[in-house]
Structure formats: structure tokens, C-alpha cells
C-alpha positions in Angstrom: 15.5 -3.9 10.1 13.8 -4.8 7.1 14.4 -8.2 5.5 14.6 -8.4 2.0 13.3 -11.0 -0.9 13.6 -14.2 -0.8 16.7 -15.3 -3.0 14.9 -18.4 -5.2 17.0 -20.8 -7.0 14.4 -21.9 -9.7 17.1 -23.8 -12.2 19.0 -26.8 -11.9 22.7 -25.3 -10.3 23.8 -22.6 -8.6 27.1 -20.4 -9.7 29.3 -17.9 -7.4 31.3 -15.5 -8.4 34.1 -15.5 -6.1 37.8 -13.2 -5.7 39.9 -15.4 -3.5 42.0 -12.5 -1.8 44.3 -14.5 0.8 45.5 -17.4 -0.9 45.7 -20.9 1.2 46.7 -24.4 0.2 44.1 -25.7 1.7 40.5 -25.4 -0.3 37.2 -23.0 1.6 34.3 -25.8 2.0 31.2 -23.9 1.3 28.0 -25.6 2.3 24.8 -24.2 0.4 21.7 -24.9 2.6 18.4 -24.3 0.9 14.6 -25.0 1.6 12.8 -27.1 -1.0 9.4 -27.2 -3.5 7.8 -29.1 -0.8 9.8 -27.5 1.8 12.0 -30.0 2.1 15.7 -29.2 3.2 18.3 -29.4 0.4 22.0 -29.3 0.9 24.9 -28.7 -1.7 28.7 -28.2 -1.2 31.4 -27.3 -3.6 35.2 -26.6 -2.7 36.7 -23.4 -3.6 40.6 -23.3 -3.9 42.0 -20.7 -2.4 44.1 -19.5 -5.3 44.4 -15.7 -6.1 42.3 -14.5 -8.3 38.6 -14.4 -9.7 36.9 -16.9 -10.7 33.1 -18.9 -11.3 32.3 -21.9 -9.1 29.3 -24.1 -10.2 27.2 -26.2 -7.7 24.6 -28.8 -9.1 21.1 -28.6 -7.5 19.3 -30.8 -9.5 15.9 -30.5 -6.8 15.7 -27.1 -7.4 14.3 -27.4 -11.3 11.1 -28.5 -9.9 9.0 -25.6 -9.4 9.0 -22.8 -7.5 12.4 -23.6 -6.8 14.3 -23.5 -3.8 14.9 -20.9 -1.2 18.6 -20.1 -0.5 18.6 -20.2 3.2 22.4 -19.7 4.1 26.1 -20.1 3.3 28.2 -22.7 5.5 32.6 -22.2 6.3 34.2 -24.3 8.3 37.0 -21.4 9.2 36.5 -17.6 8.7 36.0 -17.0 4.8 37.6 -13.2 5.1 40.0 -14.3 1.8 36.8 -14.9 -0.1 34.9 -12.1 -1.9 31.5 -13.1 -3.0 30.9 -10.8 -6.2 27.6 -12.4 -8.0 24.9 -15.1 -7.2 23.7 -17.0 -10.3 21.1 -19.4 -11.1 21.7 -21.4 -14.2 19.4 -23.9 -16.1 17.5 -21.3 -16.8 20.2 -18.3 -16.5 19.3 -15.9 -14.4 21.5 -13.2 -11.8 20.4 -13.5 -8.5 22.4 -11.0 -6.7 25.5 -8.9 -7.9 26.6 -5.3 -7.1 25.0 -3.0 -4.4 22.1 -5.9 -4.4 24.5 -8.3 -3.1 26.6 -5.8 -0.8 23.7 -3.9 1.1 24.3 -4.1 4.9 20.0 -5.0 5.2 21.0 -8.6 3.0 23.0 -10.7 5.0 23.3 -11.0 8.7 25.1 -13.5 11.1 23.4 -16.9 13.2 21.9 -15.9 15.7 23.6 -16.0 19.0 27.1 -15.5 17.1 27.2 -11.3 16.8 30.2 -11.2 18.9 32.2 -13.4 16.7 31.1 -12.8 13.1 31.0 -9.6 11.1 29.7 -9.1 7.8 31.7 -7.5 6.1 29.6 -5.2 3.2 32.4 -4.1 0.0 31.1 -2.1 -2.9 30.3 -5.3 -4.8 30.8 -7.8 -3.0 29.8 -9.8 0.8 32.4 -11.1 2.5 32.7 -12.6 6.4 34.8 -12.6 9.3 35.1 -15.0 12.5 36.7 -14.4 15.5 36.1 -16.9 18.5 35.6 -15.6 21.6 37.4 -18.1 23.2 39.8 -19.9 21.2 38.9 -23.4 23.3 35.8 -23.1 21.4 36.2 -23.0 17.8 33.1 -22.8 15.6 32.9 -25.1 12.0 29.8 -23.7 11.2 30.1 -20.6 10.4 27.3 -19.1 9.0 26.1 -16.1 6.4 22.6 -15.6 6.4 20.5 -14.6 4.0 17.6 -12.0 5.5 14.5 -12.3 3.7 12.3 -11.3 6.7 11.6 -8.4 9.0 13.8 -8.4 12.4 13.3 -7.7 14.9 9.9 -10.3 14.3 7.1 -9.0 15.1 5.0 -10.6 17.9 1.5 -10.1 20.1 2.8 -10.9 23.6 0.4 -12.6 26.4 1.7 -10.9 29.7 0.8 -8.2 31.7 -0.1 -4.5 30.3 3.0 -2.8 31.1 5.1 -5.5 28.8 3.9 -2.9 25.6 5.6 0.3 27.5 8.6 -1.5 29.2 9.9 -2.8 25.9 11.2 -5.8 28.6 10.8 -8.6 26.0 13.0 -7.9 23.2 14.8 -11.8 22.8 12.9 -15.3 23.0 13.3 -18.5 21.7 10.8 -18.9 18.5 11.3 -22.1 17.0 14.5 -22.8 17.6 17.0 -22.9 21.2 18.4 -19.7 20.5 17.2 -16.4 21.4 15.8 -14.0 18.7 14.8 -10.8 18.2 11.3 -9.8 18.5 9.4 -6.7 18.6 6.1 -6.8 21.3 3.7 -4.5 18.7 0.7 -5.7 21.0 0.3 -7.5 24.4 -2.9 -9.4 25.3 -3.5 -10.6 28.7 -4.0 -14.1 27.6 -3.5 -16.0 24.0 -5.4 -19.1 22.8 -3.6 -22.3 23.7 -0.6 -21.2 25.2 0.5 -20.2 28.4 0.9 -16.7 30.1 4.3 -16.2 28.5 3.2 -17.2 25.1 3.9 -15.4 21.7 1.5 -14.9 18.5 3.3 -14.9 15.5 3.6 -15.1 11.5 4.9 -18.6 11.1 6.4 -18.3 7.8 8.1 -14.9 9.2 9.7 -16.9 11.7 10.4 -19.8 10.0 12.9 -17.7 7.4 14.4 -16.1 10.5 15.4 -19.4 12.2 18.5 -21.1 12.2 17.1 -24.3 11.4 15.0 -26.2 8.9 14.1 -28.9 11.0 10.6 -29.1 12.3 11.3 -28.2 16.8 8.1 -27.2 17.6 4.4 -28.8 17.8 2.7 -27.1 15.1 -1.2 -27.0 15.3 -4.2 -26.5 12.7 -7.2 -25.6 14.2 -10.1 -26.0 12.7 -13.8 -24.6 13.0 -17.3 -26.3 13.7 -17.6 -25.2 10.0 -14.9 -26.3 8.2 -14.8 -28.7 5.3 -15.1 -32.4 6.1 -12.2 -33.4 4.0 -10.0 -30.7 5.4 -7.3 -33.1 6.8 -7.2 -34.7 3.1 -6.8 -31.2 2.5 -3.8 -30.6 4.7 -2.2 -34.0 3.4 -2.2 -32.8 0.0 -0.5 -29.4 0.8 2.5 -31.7 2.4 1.5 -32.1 5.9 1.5 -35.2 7.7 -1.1 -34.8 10.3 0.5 -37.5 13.2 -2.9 -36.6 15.6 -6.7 -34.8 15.9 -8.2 -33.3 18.8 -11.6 -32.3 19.4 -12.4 -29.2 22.0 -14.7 -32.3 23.7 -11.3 -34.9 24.2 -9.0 -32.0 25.6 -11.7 -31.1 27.9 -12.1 -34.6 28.7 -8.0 -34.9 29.4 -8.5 -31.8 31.5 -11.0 -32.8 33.8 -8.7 -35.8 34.6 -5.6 -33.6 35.8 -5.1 -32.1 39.2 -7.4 -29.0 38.2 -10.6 -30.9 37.2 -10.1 -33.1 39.9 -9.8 -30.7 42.5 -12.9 -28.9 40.9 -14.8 -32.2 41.1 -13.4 -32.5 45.4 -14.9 -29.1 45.7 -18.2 -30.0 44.4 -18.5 -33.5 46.1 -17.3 -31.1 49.8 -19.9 -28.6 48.9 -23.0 -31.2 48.5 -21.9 -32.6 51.7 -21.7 -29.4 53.5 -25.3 -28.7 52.5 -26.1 -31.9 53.6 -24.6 -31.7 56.8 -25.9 -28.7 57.6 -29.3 -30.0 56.7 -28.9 -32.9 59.2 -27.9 -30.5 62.0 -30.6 -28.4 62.2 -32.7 -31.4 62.4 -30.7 -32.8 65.0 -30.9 -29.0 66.5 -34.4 -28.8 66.1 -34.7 -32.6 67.8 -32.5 -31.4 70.7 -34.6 -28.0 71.9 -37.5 -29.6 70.7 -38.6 -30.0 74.8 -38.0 -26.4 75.6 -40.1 -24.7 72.6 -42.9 -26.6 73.4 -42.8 -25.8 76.6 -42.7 -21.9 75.7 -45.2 -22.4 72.9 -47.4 -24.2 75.5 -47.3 -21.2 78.1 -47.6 -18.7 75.2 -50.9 -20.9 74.6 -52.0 -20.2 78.3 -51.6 -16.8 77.9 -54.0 -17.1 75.0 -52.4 -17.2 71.7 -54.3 -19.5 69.3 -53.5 -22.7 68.6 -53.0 -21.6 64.6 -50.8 -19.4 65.6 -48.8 -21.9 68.0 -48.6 -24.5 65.5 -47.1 -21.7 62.1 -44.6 -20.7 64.8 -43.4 -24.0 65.3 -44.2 -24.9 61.8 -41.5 -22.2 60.4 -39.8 -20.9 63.5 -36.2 -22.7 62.0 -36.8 -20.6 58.4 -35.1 -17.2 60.1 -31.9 -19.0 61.0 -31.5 -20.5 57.1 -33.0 -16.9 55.3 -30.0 -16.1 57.3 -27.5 -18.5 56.7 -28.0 -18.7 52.5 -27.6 -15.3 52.0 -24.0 -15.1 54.4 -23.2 -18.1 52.8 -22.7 -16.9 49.6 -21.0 -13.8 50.0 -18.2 -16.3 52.0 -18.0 -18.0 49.3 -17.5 -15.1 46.9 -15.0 -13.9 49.2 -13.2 -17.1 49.1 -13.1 -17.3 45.2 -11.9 -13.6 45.2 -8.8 -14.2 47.8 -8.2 -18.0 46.5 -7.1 -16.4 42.9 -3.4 -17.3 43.2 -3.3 -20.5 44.6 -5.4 -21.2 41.6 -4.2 -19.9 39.3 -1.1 -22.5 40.1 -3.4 -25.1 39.6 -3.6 -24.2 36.2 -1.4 -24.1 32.7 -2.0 -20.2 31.6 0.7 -18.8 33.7 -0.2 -15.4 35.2 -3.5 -15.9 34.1 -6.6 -16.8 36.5 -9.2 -19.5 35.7 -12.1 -17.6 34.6 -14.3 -16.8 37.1 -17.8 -19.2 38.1 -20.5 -18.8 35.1 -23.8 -17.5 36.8 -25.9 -20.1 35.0 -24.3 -22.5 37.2 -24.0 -20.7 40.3 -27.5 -19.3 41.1 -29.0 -22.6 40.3 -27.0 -24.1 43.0 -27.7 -22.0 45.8 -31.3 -22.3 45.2 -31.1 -25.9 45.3 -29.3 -25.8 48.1 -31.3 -23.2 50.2 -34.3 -25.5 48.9 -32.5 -28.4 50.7 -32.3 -26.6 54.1 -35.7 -24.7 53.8 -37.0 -28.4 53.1 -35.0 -29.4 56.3 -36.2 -26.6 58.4 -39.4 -27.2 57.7 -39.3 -30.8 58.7 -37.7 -30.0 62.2 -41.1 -27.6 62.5 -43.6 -30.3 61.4 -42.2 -32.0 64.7 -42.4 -29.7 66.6 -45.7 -28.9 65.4 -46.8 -32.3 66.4 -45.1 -32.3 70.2 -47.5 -29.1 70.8 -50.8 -29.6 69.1 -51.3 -33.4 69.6 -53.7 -34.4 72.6 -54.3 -30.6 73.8 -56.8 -30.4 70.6 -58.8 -32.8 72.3 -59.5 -31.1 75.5 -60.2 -28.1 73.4 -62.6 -30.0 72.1 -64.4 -30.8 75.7 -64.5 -27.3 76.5 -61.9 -27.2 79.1 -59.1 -24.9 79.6 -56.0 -26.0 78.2 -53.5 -27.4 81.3 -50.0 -26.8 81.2 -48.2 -29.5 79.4 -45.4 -29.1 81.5 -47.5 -30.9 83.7 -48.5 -33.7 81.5 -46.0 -37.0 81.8 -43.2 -37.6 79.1 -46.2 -40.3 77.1 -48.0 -36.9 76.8 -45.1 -35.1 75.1 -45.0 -37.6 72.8 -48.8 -38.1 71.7 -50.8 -39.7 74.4 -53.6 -41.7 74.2 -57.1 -40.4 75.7 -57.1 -43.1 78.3 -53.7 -41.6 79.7 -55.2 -37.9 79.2 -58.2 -38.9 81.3 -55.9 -40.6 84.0 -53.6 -36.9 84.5 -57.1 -34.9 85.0 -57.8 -37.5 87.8 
């Protein structure tokens, strides 16, 4: 439904025009609520008696002189106002009509609180607006009975954060903007995630919604974000419009905050597990390498009796561990990326944005730490070899050197495994 214009009170009182049609002894308390110049809220009442008849009733709003005046935000009964027939609205100080005939009676110019449709009608006459309550339960009897002025589009139109289907399903058609009460809204476009909110979150037009709530106090956090190039005196700015700034955030702080809740520190677990992982895996095939280290040299030693050069012997020990870490690296990270992929909801619980997943690892990051870490257990691999290298080479160079053949070195005594000495080599050939 379309809302229409704002009804401003620009003068210093406010007059109705009222036909009291059921007469009471007992006086209709109508409470005027209005939004200030500096949006402050401004309140006036005025009793009404309910005597038969037609008749002007004046209410001083001395706030509302100031410019641009104030906007009339609704009417106030404390029991159902169906004797009253509101003809004509009229601002005086300067004099001006506000709303009288079919400008005041349209159907599209008032509508009931929120929340309340099943106890008050408006009631639309040719000239006139007029209300009627009925409790629901008559244990719970309403003083505030309310006639709103619409001066904005309902239902109010919102982006929606949720899944893609939310913009065909037309589920989302109530939520609570502003206020504690459901209102209308209209999903004209749903994104799968909005900025600073959570999965669930709306985008709308604040002042749109702020004529369409029920209240004029301040119930939500409101937020001005500003850009890397906005003005440096751009809080003074926001002061001097009639905002009181009560903090400031920088994108550097919250990220700070974050790091310091469950997710970051989580993130920061994972990193400190995978370090030691590479590290531990490091140290094992060291202590792997330490471990078979008699049995290749005896296999490199009777590959040597069968004639392979000693070069040859000493690069296959030098880089014989490489093929089991050009191995692991590469299955490595596809377990990993496999893990990422499957851990997405238990994640995404870890996190504020609702259905939403954390975003997914930046490549910049990634690639450099596999290399490091492959470099880690290459560097480690090739450690173990220069061992091993040492365990076969040393002490048979030197009888190559004399001319002999090479003897076994599974014949040689544990000294000899080890680096021994030329007086312990000449002893064994003895």
C-alpha cells in the first residue's frame, strides 16, 4: 500500500475539527504524538467532551514553530473513540488545513499499530476518520489505542540476506524492524550475505522504517560507516546534524576483537597444530632414516660389489628419502582441501553470519605455506641422506684408493660402520 505525505505541523498549535456522535459524561483524552525539528519526540494532549455536536478543539505546540516543523506521528484514546468523527486537521500560527474531506477519509491515510489489526478498524466516512476497538479478550484491555498516520510505503521494502529461494517463496513477509513488533515487509531482493549483519539480516531505508514504527525512541544500534576517504572532521560533522556519536571503530580494532573470540582463536590452534605437524613429520623421517640406516647401507654396499659407482651409491643415499615427501606434499594438500570442503558447517557455527560460511583460504597465503613446508621436509630428507651418505662412503674410499677390490662391509665391525680409522681398516684385512 502506498503511504502518503508526511502531515507537518509547521505553526505553533494544532486544531481538530471534531463531531462528537455518542455523547458520554466522561471527556475522550486524545494524546498527539509528534516527531520534532531535531527529531526530538513531542507530546500534546487536550480533552474533548463528549457532548453532541460539532465543534473545534485547539492544542498548543509551541516546539513545532521552529522550523520545519513537526511530523504528526499518531493519535492516542484511552477507550475506543467510535463517538468521535474527525472532520479537519489544522495547523494555526501560521493558518494552514492539513487534512479535511476525501484527504482526511482515504482508506491509504490512516492505519492501525501494528500488531492490533484484530482489534481496531478504521473506520473511513465521506469526510471524516473515525476508530473502533474491540479487545480480543476482555482481561486485556488496551489504553493506548492508536490511529496512525501512513506517510510511508507498506509493506517496507527490504533486501533480504538468506538463501535464493527466499525471493520466489515470498516466506519472509513480517519481521521486527526497529521496534518488538512484527512488520510488514516486502523481500524485492535477496543476497546471500549483507555487510555487518548476520545471515538473517535485512537492508533497509531507515527513514522509511522509522515513519513505519511504532515508536520514537532510539531500540536499535545505529551505525555510520565511514570510508578510507572520508572527511577528517566528519564525526564534527555528524555532531552538528544531531547525532551523538557514544563510540568509533576502525575495520583494524574489530578485527583485533575478532581474533580474540572463539573463531580467531581456533584459527590461531589450527595454525600452531599445523607447524607442529610439519615438524613432527620432519623429525620422523629422520628418526626413520636413523632406524634403516644399517640395512641401506648394506644394500647400497652389495649394489657396490656388483659394480655401481661410488657416485652413484652416494646420490642414492643422498636423495633416496625425496620420493616418499614428493609424495607425501602433494596427498597432503588435497587432504587438506578435502577437509576444508567437508568441515564447512561446523564452521560456519564458529562464526556470526548465520547460514553463511567463512570465506574460503586466500591462495596468497596458502601456496606459500606448503612450499615452506615441503621445503622443511625436503631439507629434512636430505639430512637423513647426508647420513647415510656418510655410513657408506667413509673408509671404503680409501681402499679404493690402494687399488683393492672393495670388501663387503657387512663384514667390516660396527667401528667401521661408523667411520673407522685406517689403523682398524688395516687390522680387518689381517
Amino acid at each position: 500500500m502506498p503511504g502518503g505525505d508526511a502531515v507537518t505541523v509547521a505553526g505553533g498549535a494544532l486544531e481538530f475539527d471534531v463531531d462528537v456522535v455518542d455523547d458520554s459524561p466522561n471527556p475522550m483524552r486524545v494524546t498527539v504524538a509528534l516527531v520534532g525539528p531535531r527529531g526530538e519526540p513531542v507530546t500534546g494532549r487536550l480533552d474533548i467532551p463528549m457532548t453532541l455536536g460539532r465543534a473545534n478543539h485547539r492544542l498548543e505546540l509551541p516546539e513545532c514553530a521552529t522550523a520545519p516543523g513537526c511530523r504528526l506521528f499518531w493519535l492516542s484514546f484511552p477507550r475506543s473513540p467510535d463517538g468521535l468523527h474527525l472532520h479537519r486537521l489544522r495547523q494555526l500560527g501560521p493558518d494552514r488545513t492539513l487534512l479535511e474531506g476525501q484527504a482526511i477519509a482515504a482508506a491509504s491515510r490512516w492505519r492501525p499499530r501494528f500488531g492490533t489489526e484484530p482489534e481496531v478498524t478504521v473506520i473511513p466516512g465521506p469526510d471524516y476518520v473515525s476508530l473502533f476497538y474491540q479487545p480480543a479478550d476482555p482481561r486485556f484491555i488496551s489504553t493506548d489505542i492508536r490511529l496512525h498516520v501512513n506517510d510511508a510505503p507498506m509493506p517496507l521494502p527490504v533486501v533480504a540476506a538468506g538463501p535464493p529461494a527466499l525471493a520466489h517463496t515470498r516466506d519472509l513477509r513480517a519481521a521486527k524492524v526497529l521496534a518488538s513488533v512484527d512488520m510488514p515487509v516486502d523481500a524485492r531482493r535477496v543476497m546471500p550475505a549483507l555487510p555487518g549483519v548476520p545471515g538473517e539480516g535485512l537492508l533497509f531505508d531507515l527513514p522509511t522504517a522509522d515513519r513505519l514504527g511504532d515508536s520514537r525512541d532510539n531500540s536499535a544500534q545505529l551505525q555510520v560507516w565511514l570510508s578510507a576517504t572520508a572527511p577528517a572532521d566528519a564525526v564534527d560533522r555528524l555532531r552538528a546534524s544531531g547525532l551523538v556519536p557514544v563510540g568509533d571503530e576502525t575495520v583494524a580494532s574489530l578485527a583485533a576483537r575478532y581474533r580474540e573470540q572463539g573463531a580467531g582463536l581456533a584459527l590461531r590452534l589450527h595454525l600452531a597444530a599445523a607447524v607442529l605437524s610439519v615438524l613432527l613429520v620432519a623429525l620422523a623421517t629422520m628418526v626413520l632414516a636413523a632406524t634403516d640406516r644399517r640395512n641401506r647401507a648394506a644394500e647400497l654396499a652389495a649394489l657396490r660389489l656388483q659394480g655401481m659407482p661410488a657416485r652413484v651409491a652416494a646420490r642414492s643415499a643422498r636423495i633416496g628419502n625425496l620420493a616418499m615427501i614428493l609424495i607425501a606434499v602433494p596427498v597432503g594438500a588435497l587432504t587438506a582441501l578435502a577437509a576444508w570442503a567437508l568441515s564447512g558447517p561446523a564452521r560456519t557455527m564458529l562464526t556470526s553470519s548465520g547460514d553463511l560460511a567463512p570465506p574460503g583460504p586466500d591462495q596468497l597465503v596458502v601456496l606459500p605455506a606448503v612450499l615452506a613446508a615441503a621445503a622443511v621436509l625436503v631439507a629434512a630428507a636430505l639430512l637423513a641422506g647426508r647420513s647415510l651418505v656418510r655410513v657408506t662412503t667413509v673408509g671404503r674410499s680409501a681402499r679404493d684408493d690402494g687399488g683393492g677390490p672393495a670388501g663387503p662391509p657387512a663384514q667390516t665391525t660396527g667401528a667401521d660402520q661408523t667411520g673407522a680409522r685406517p689403523e682398524r681398516k688395516q687390522e680387518v684385512a689381517r
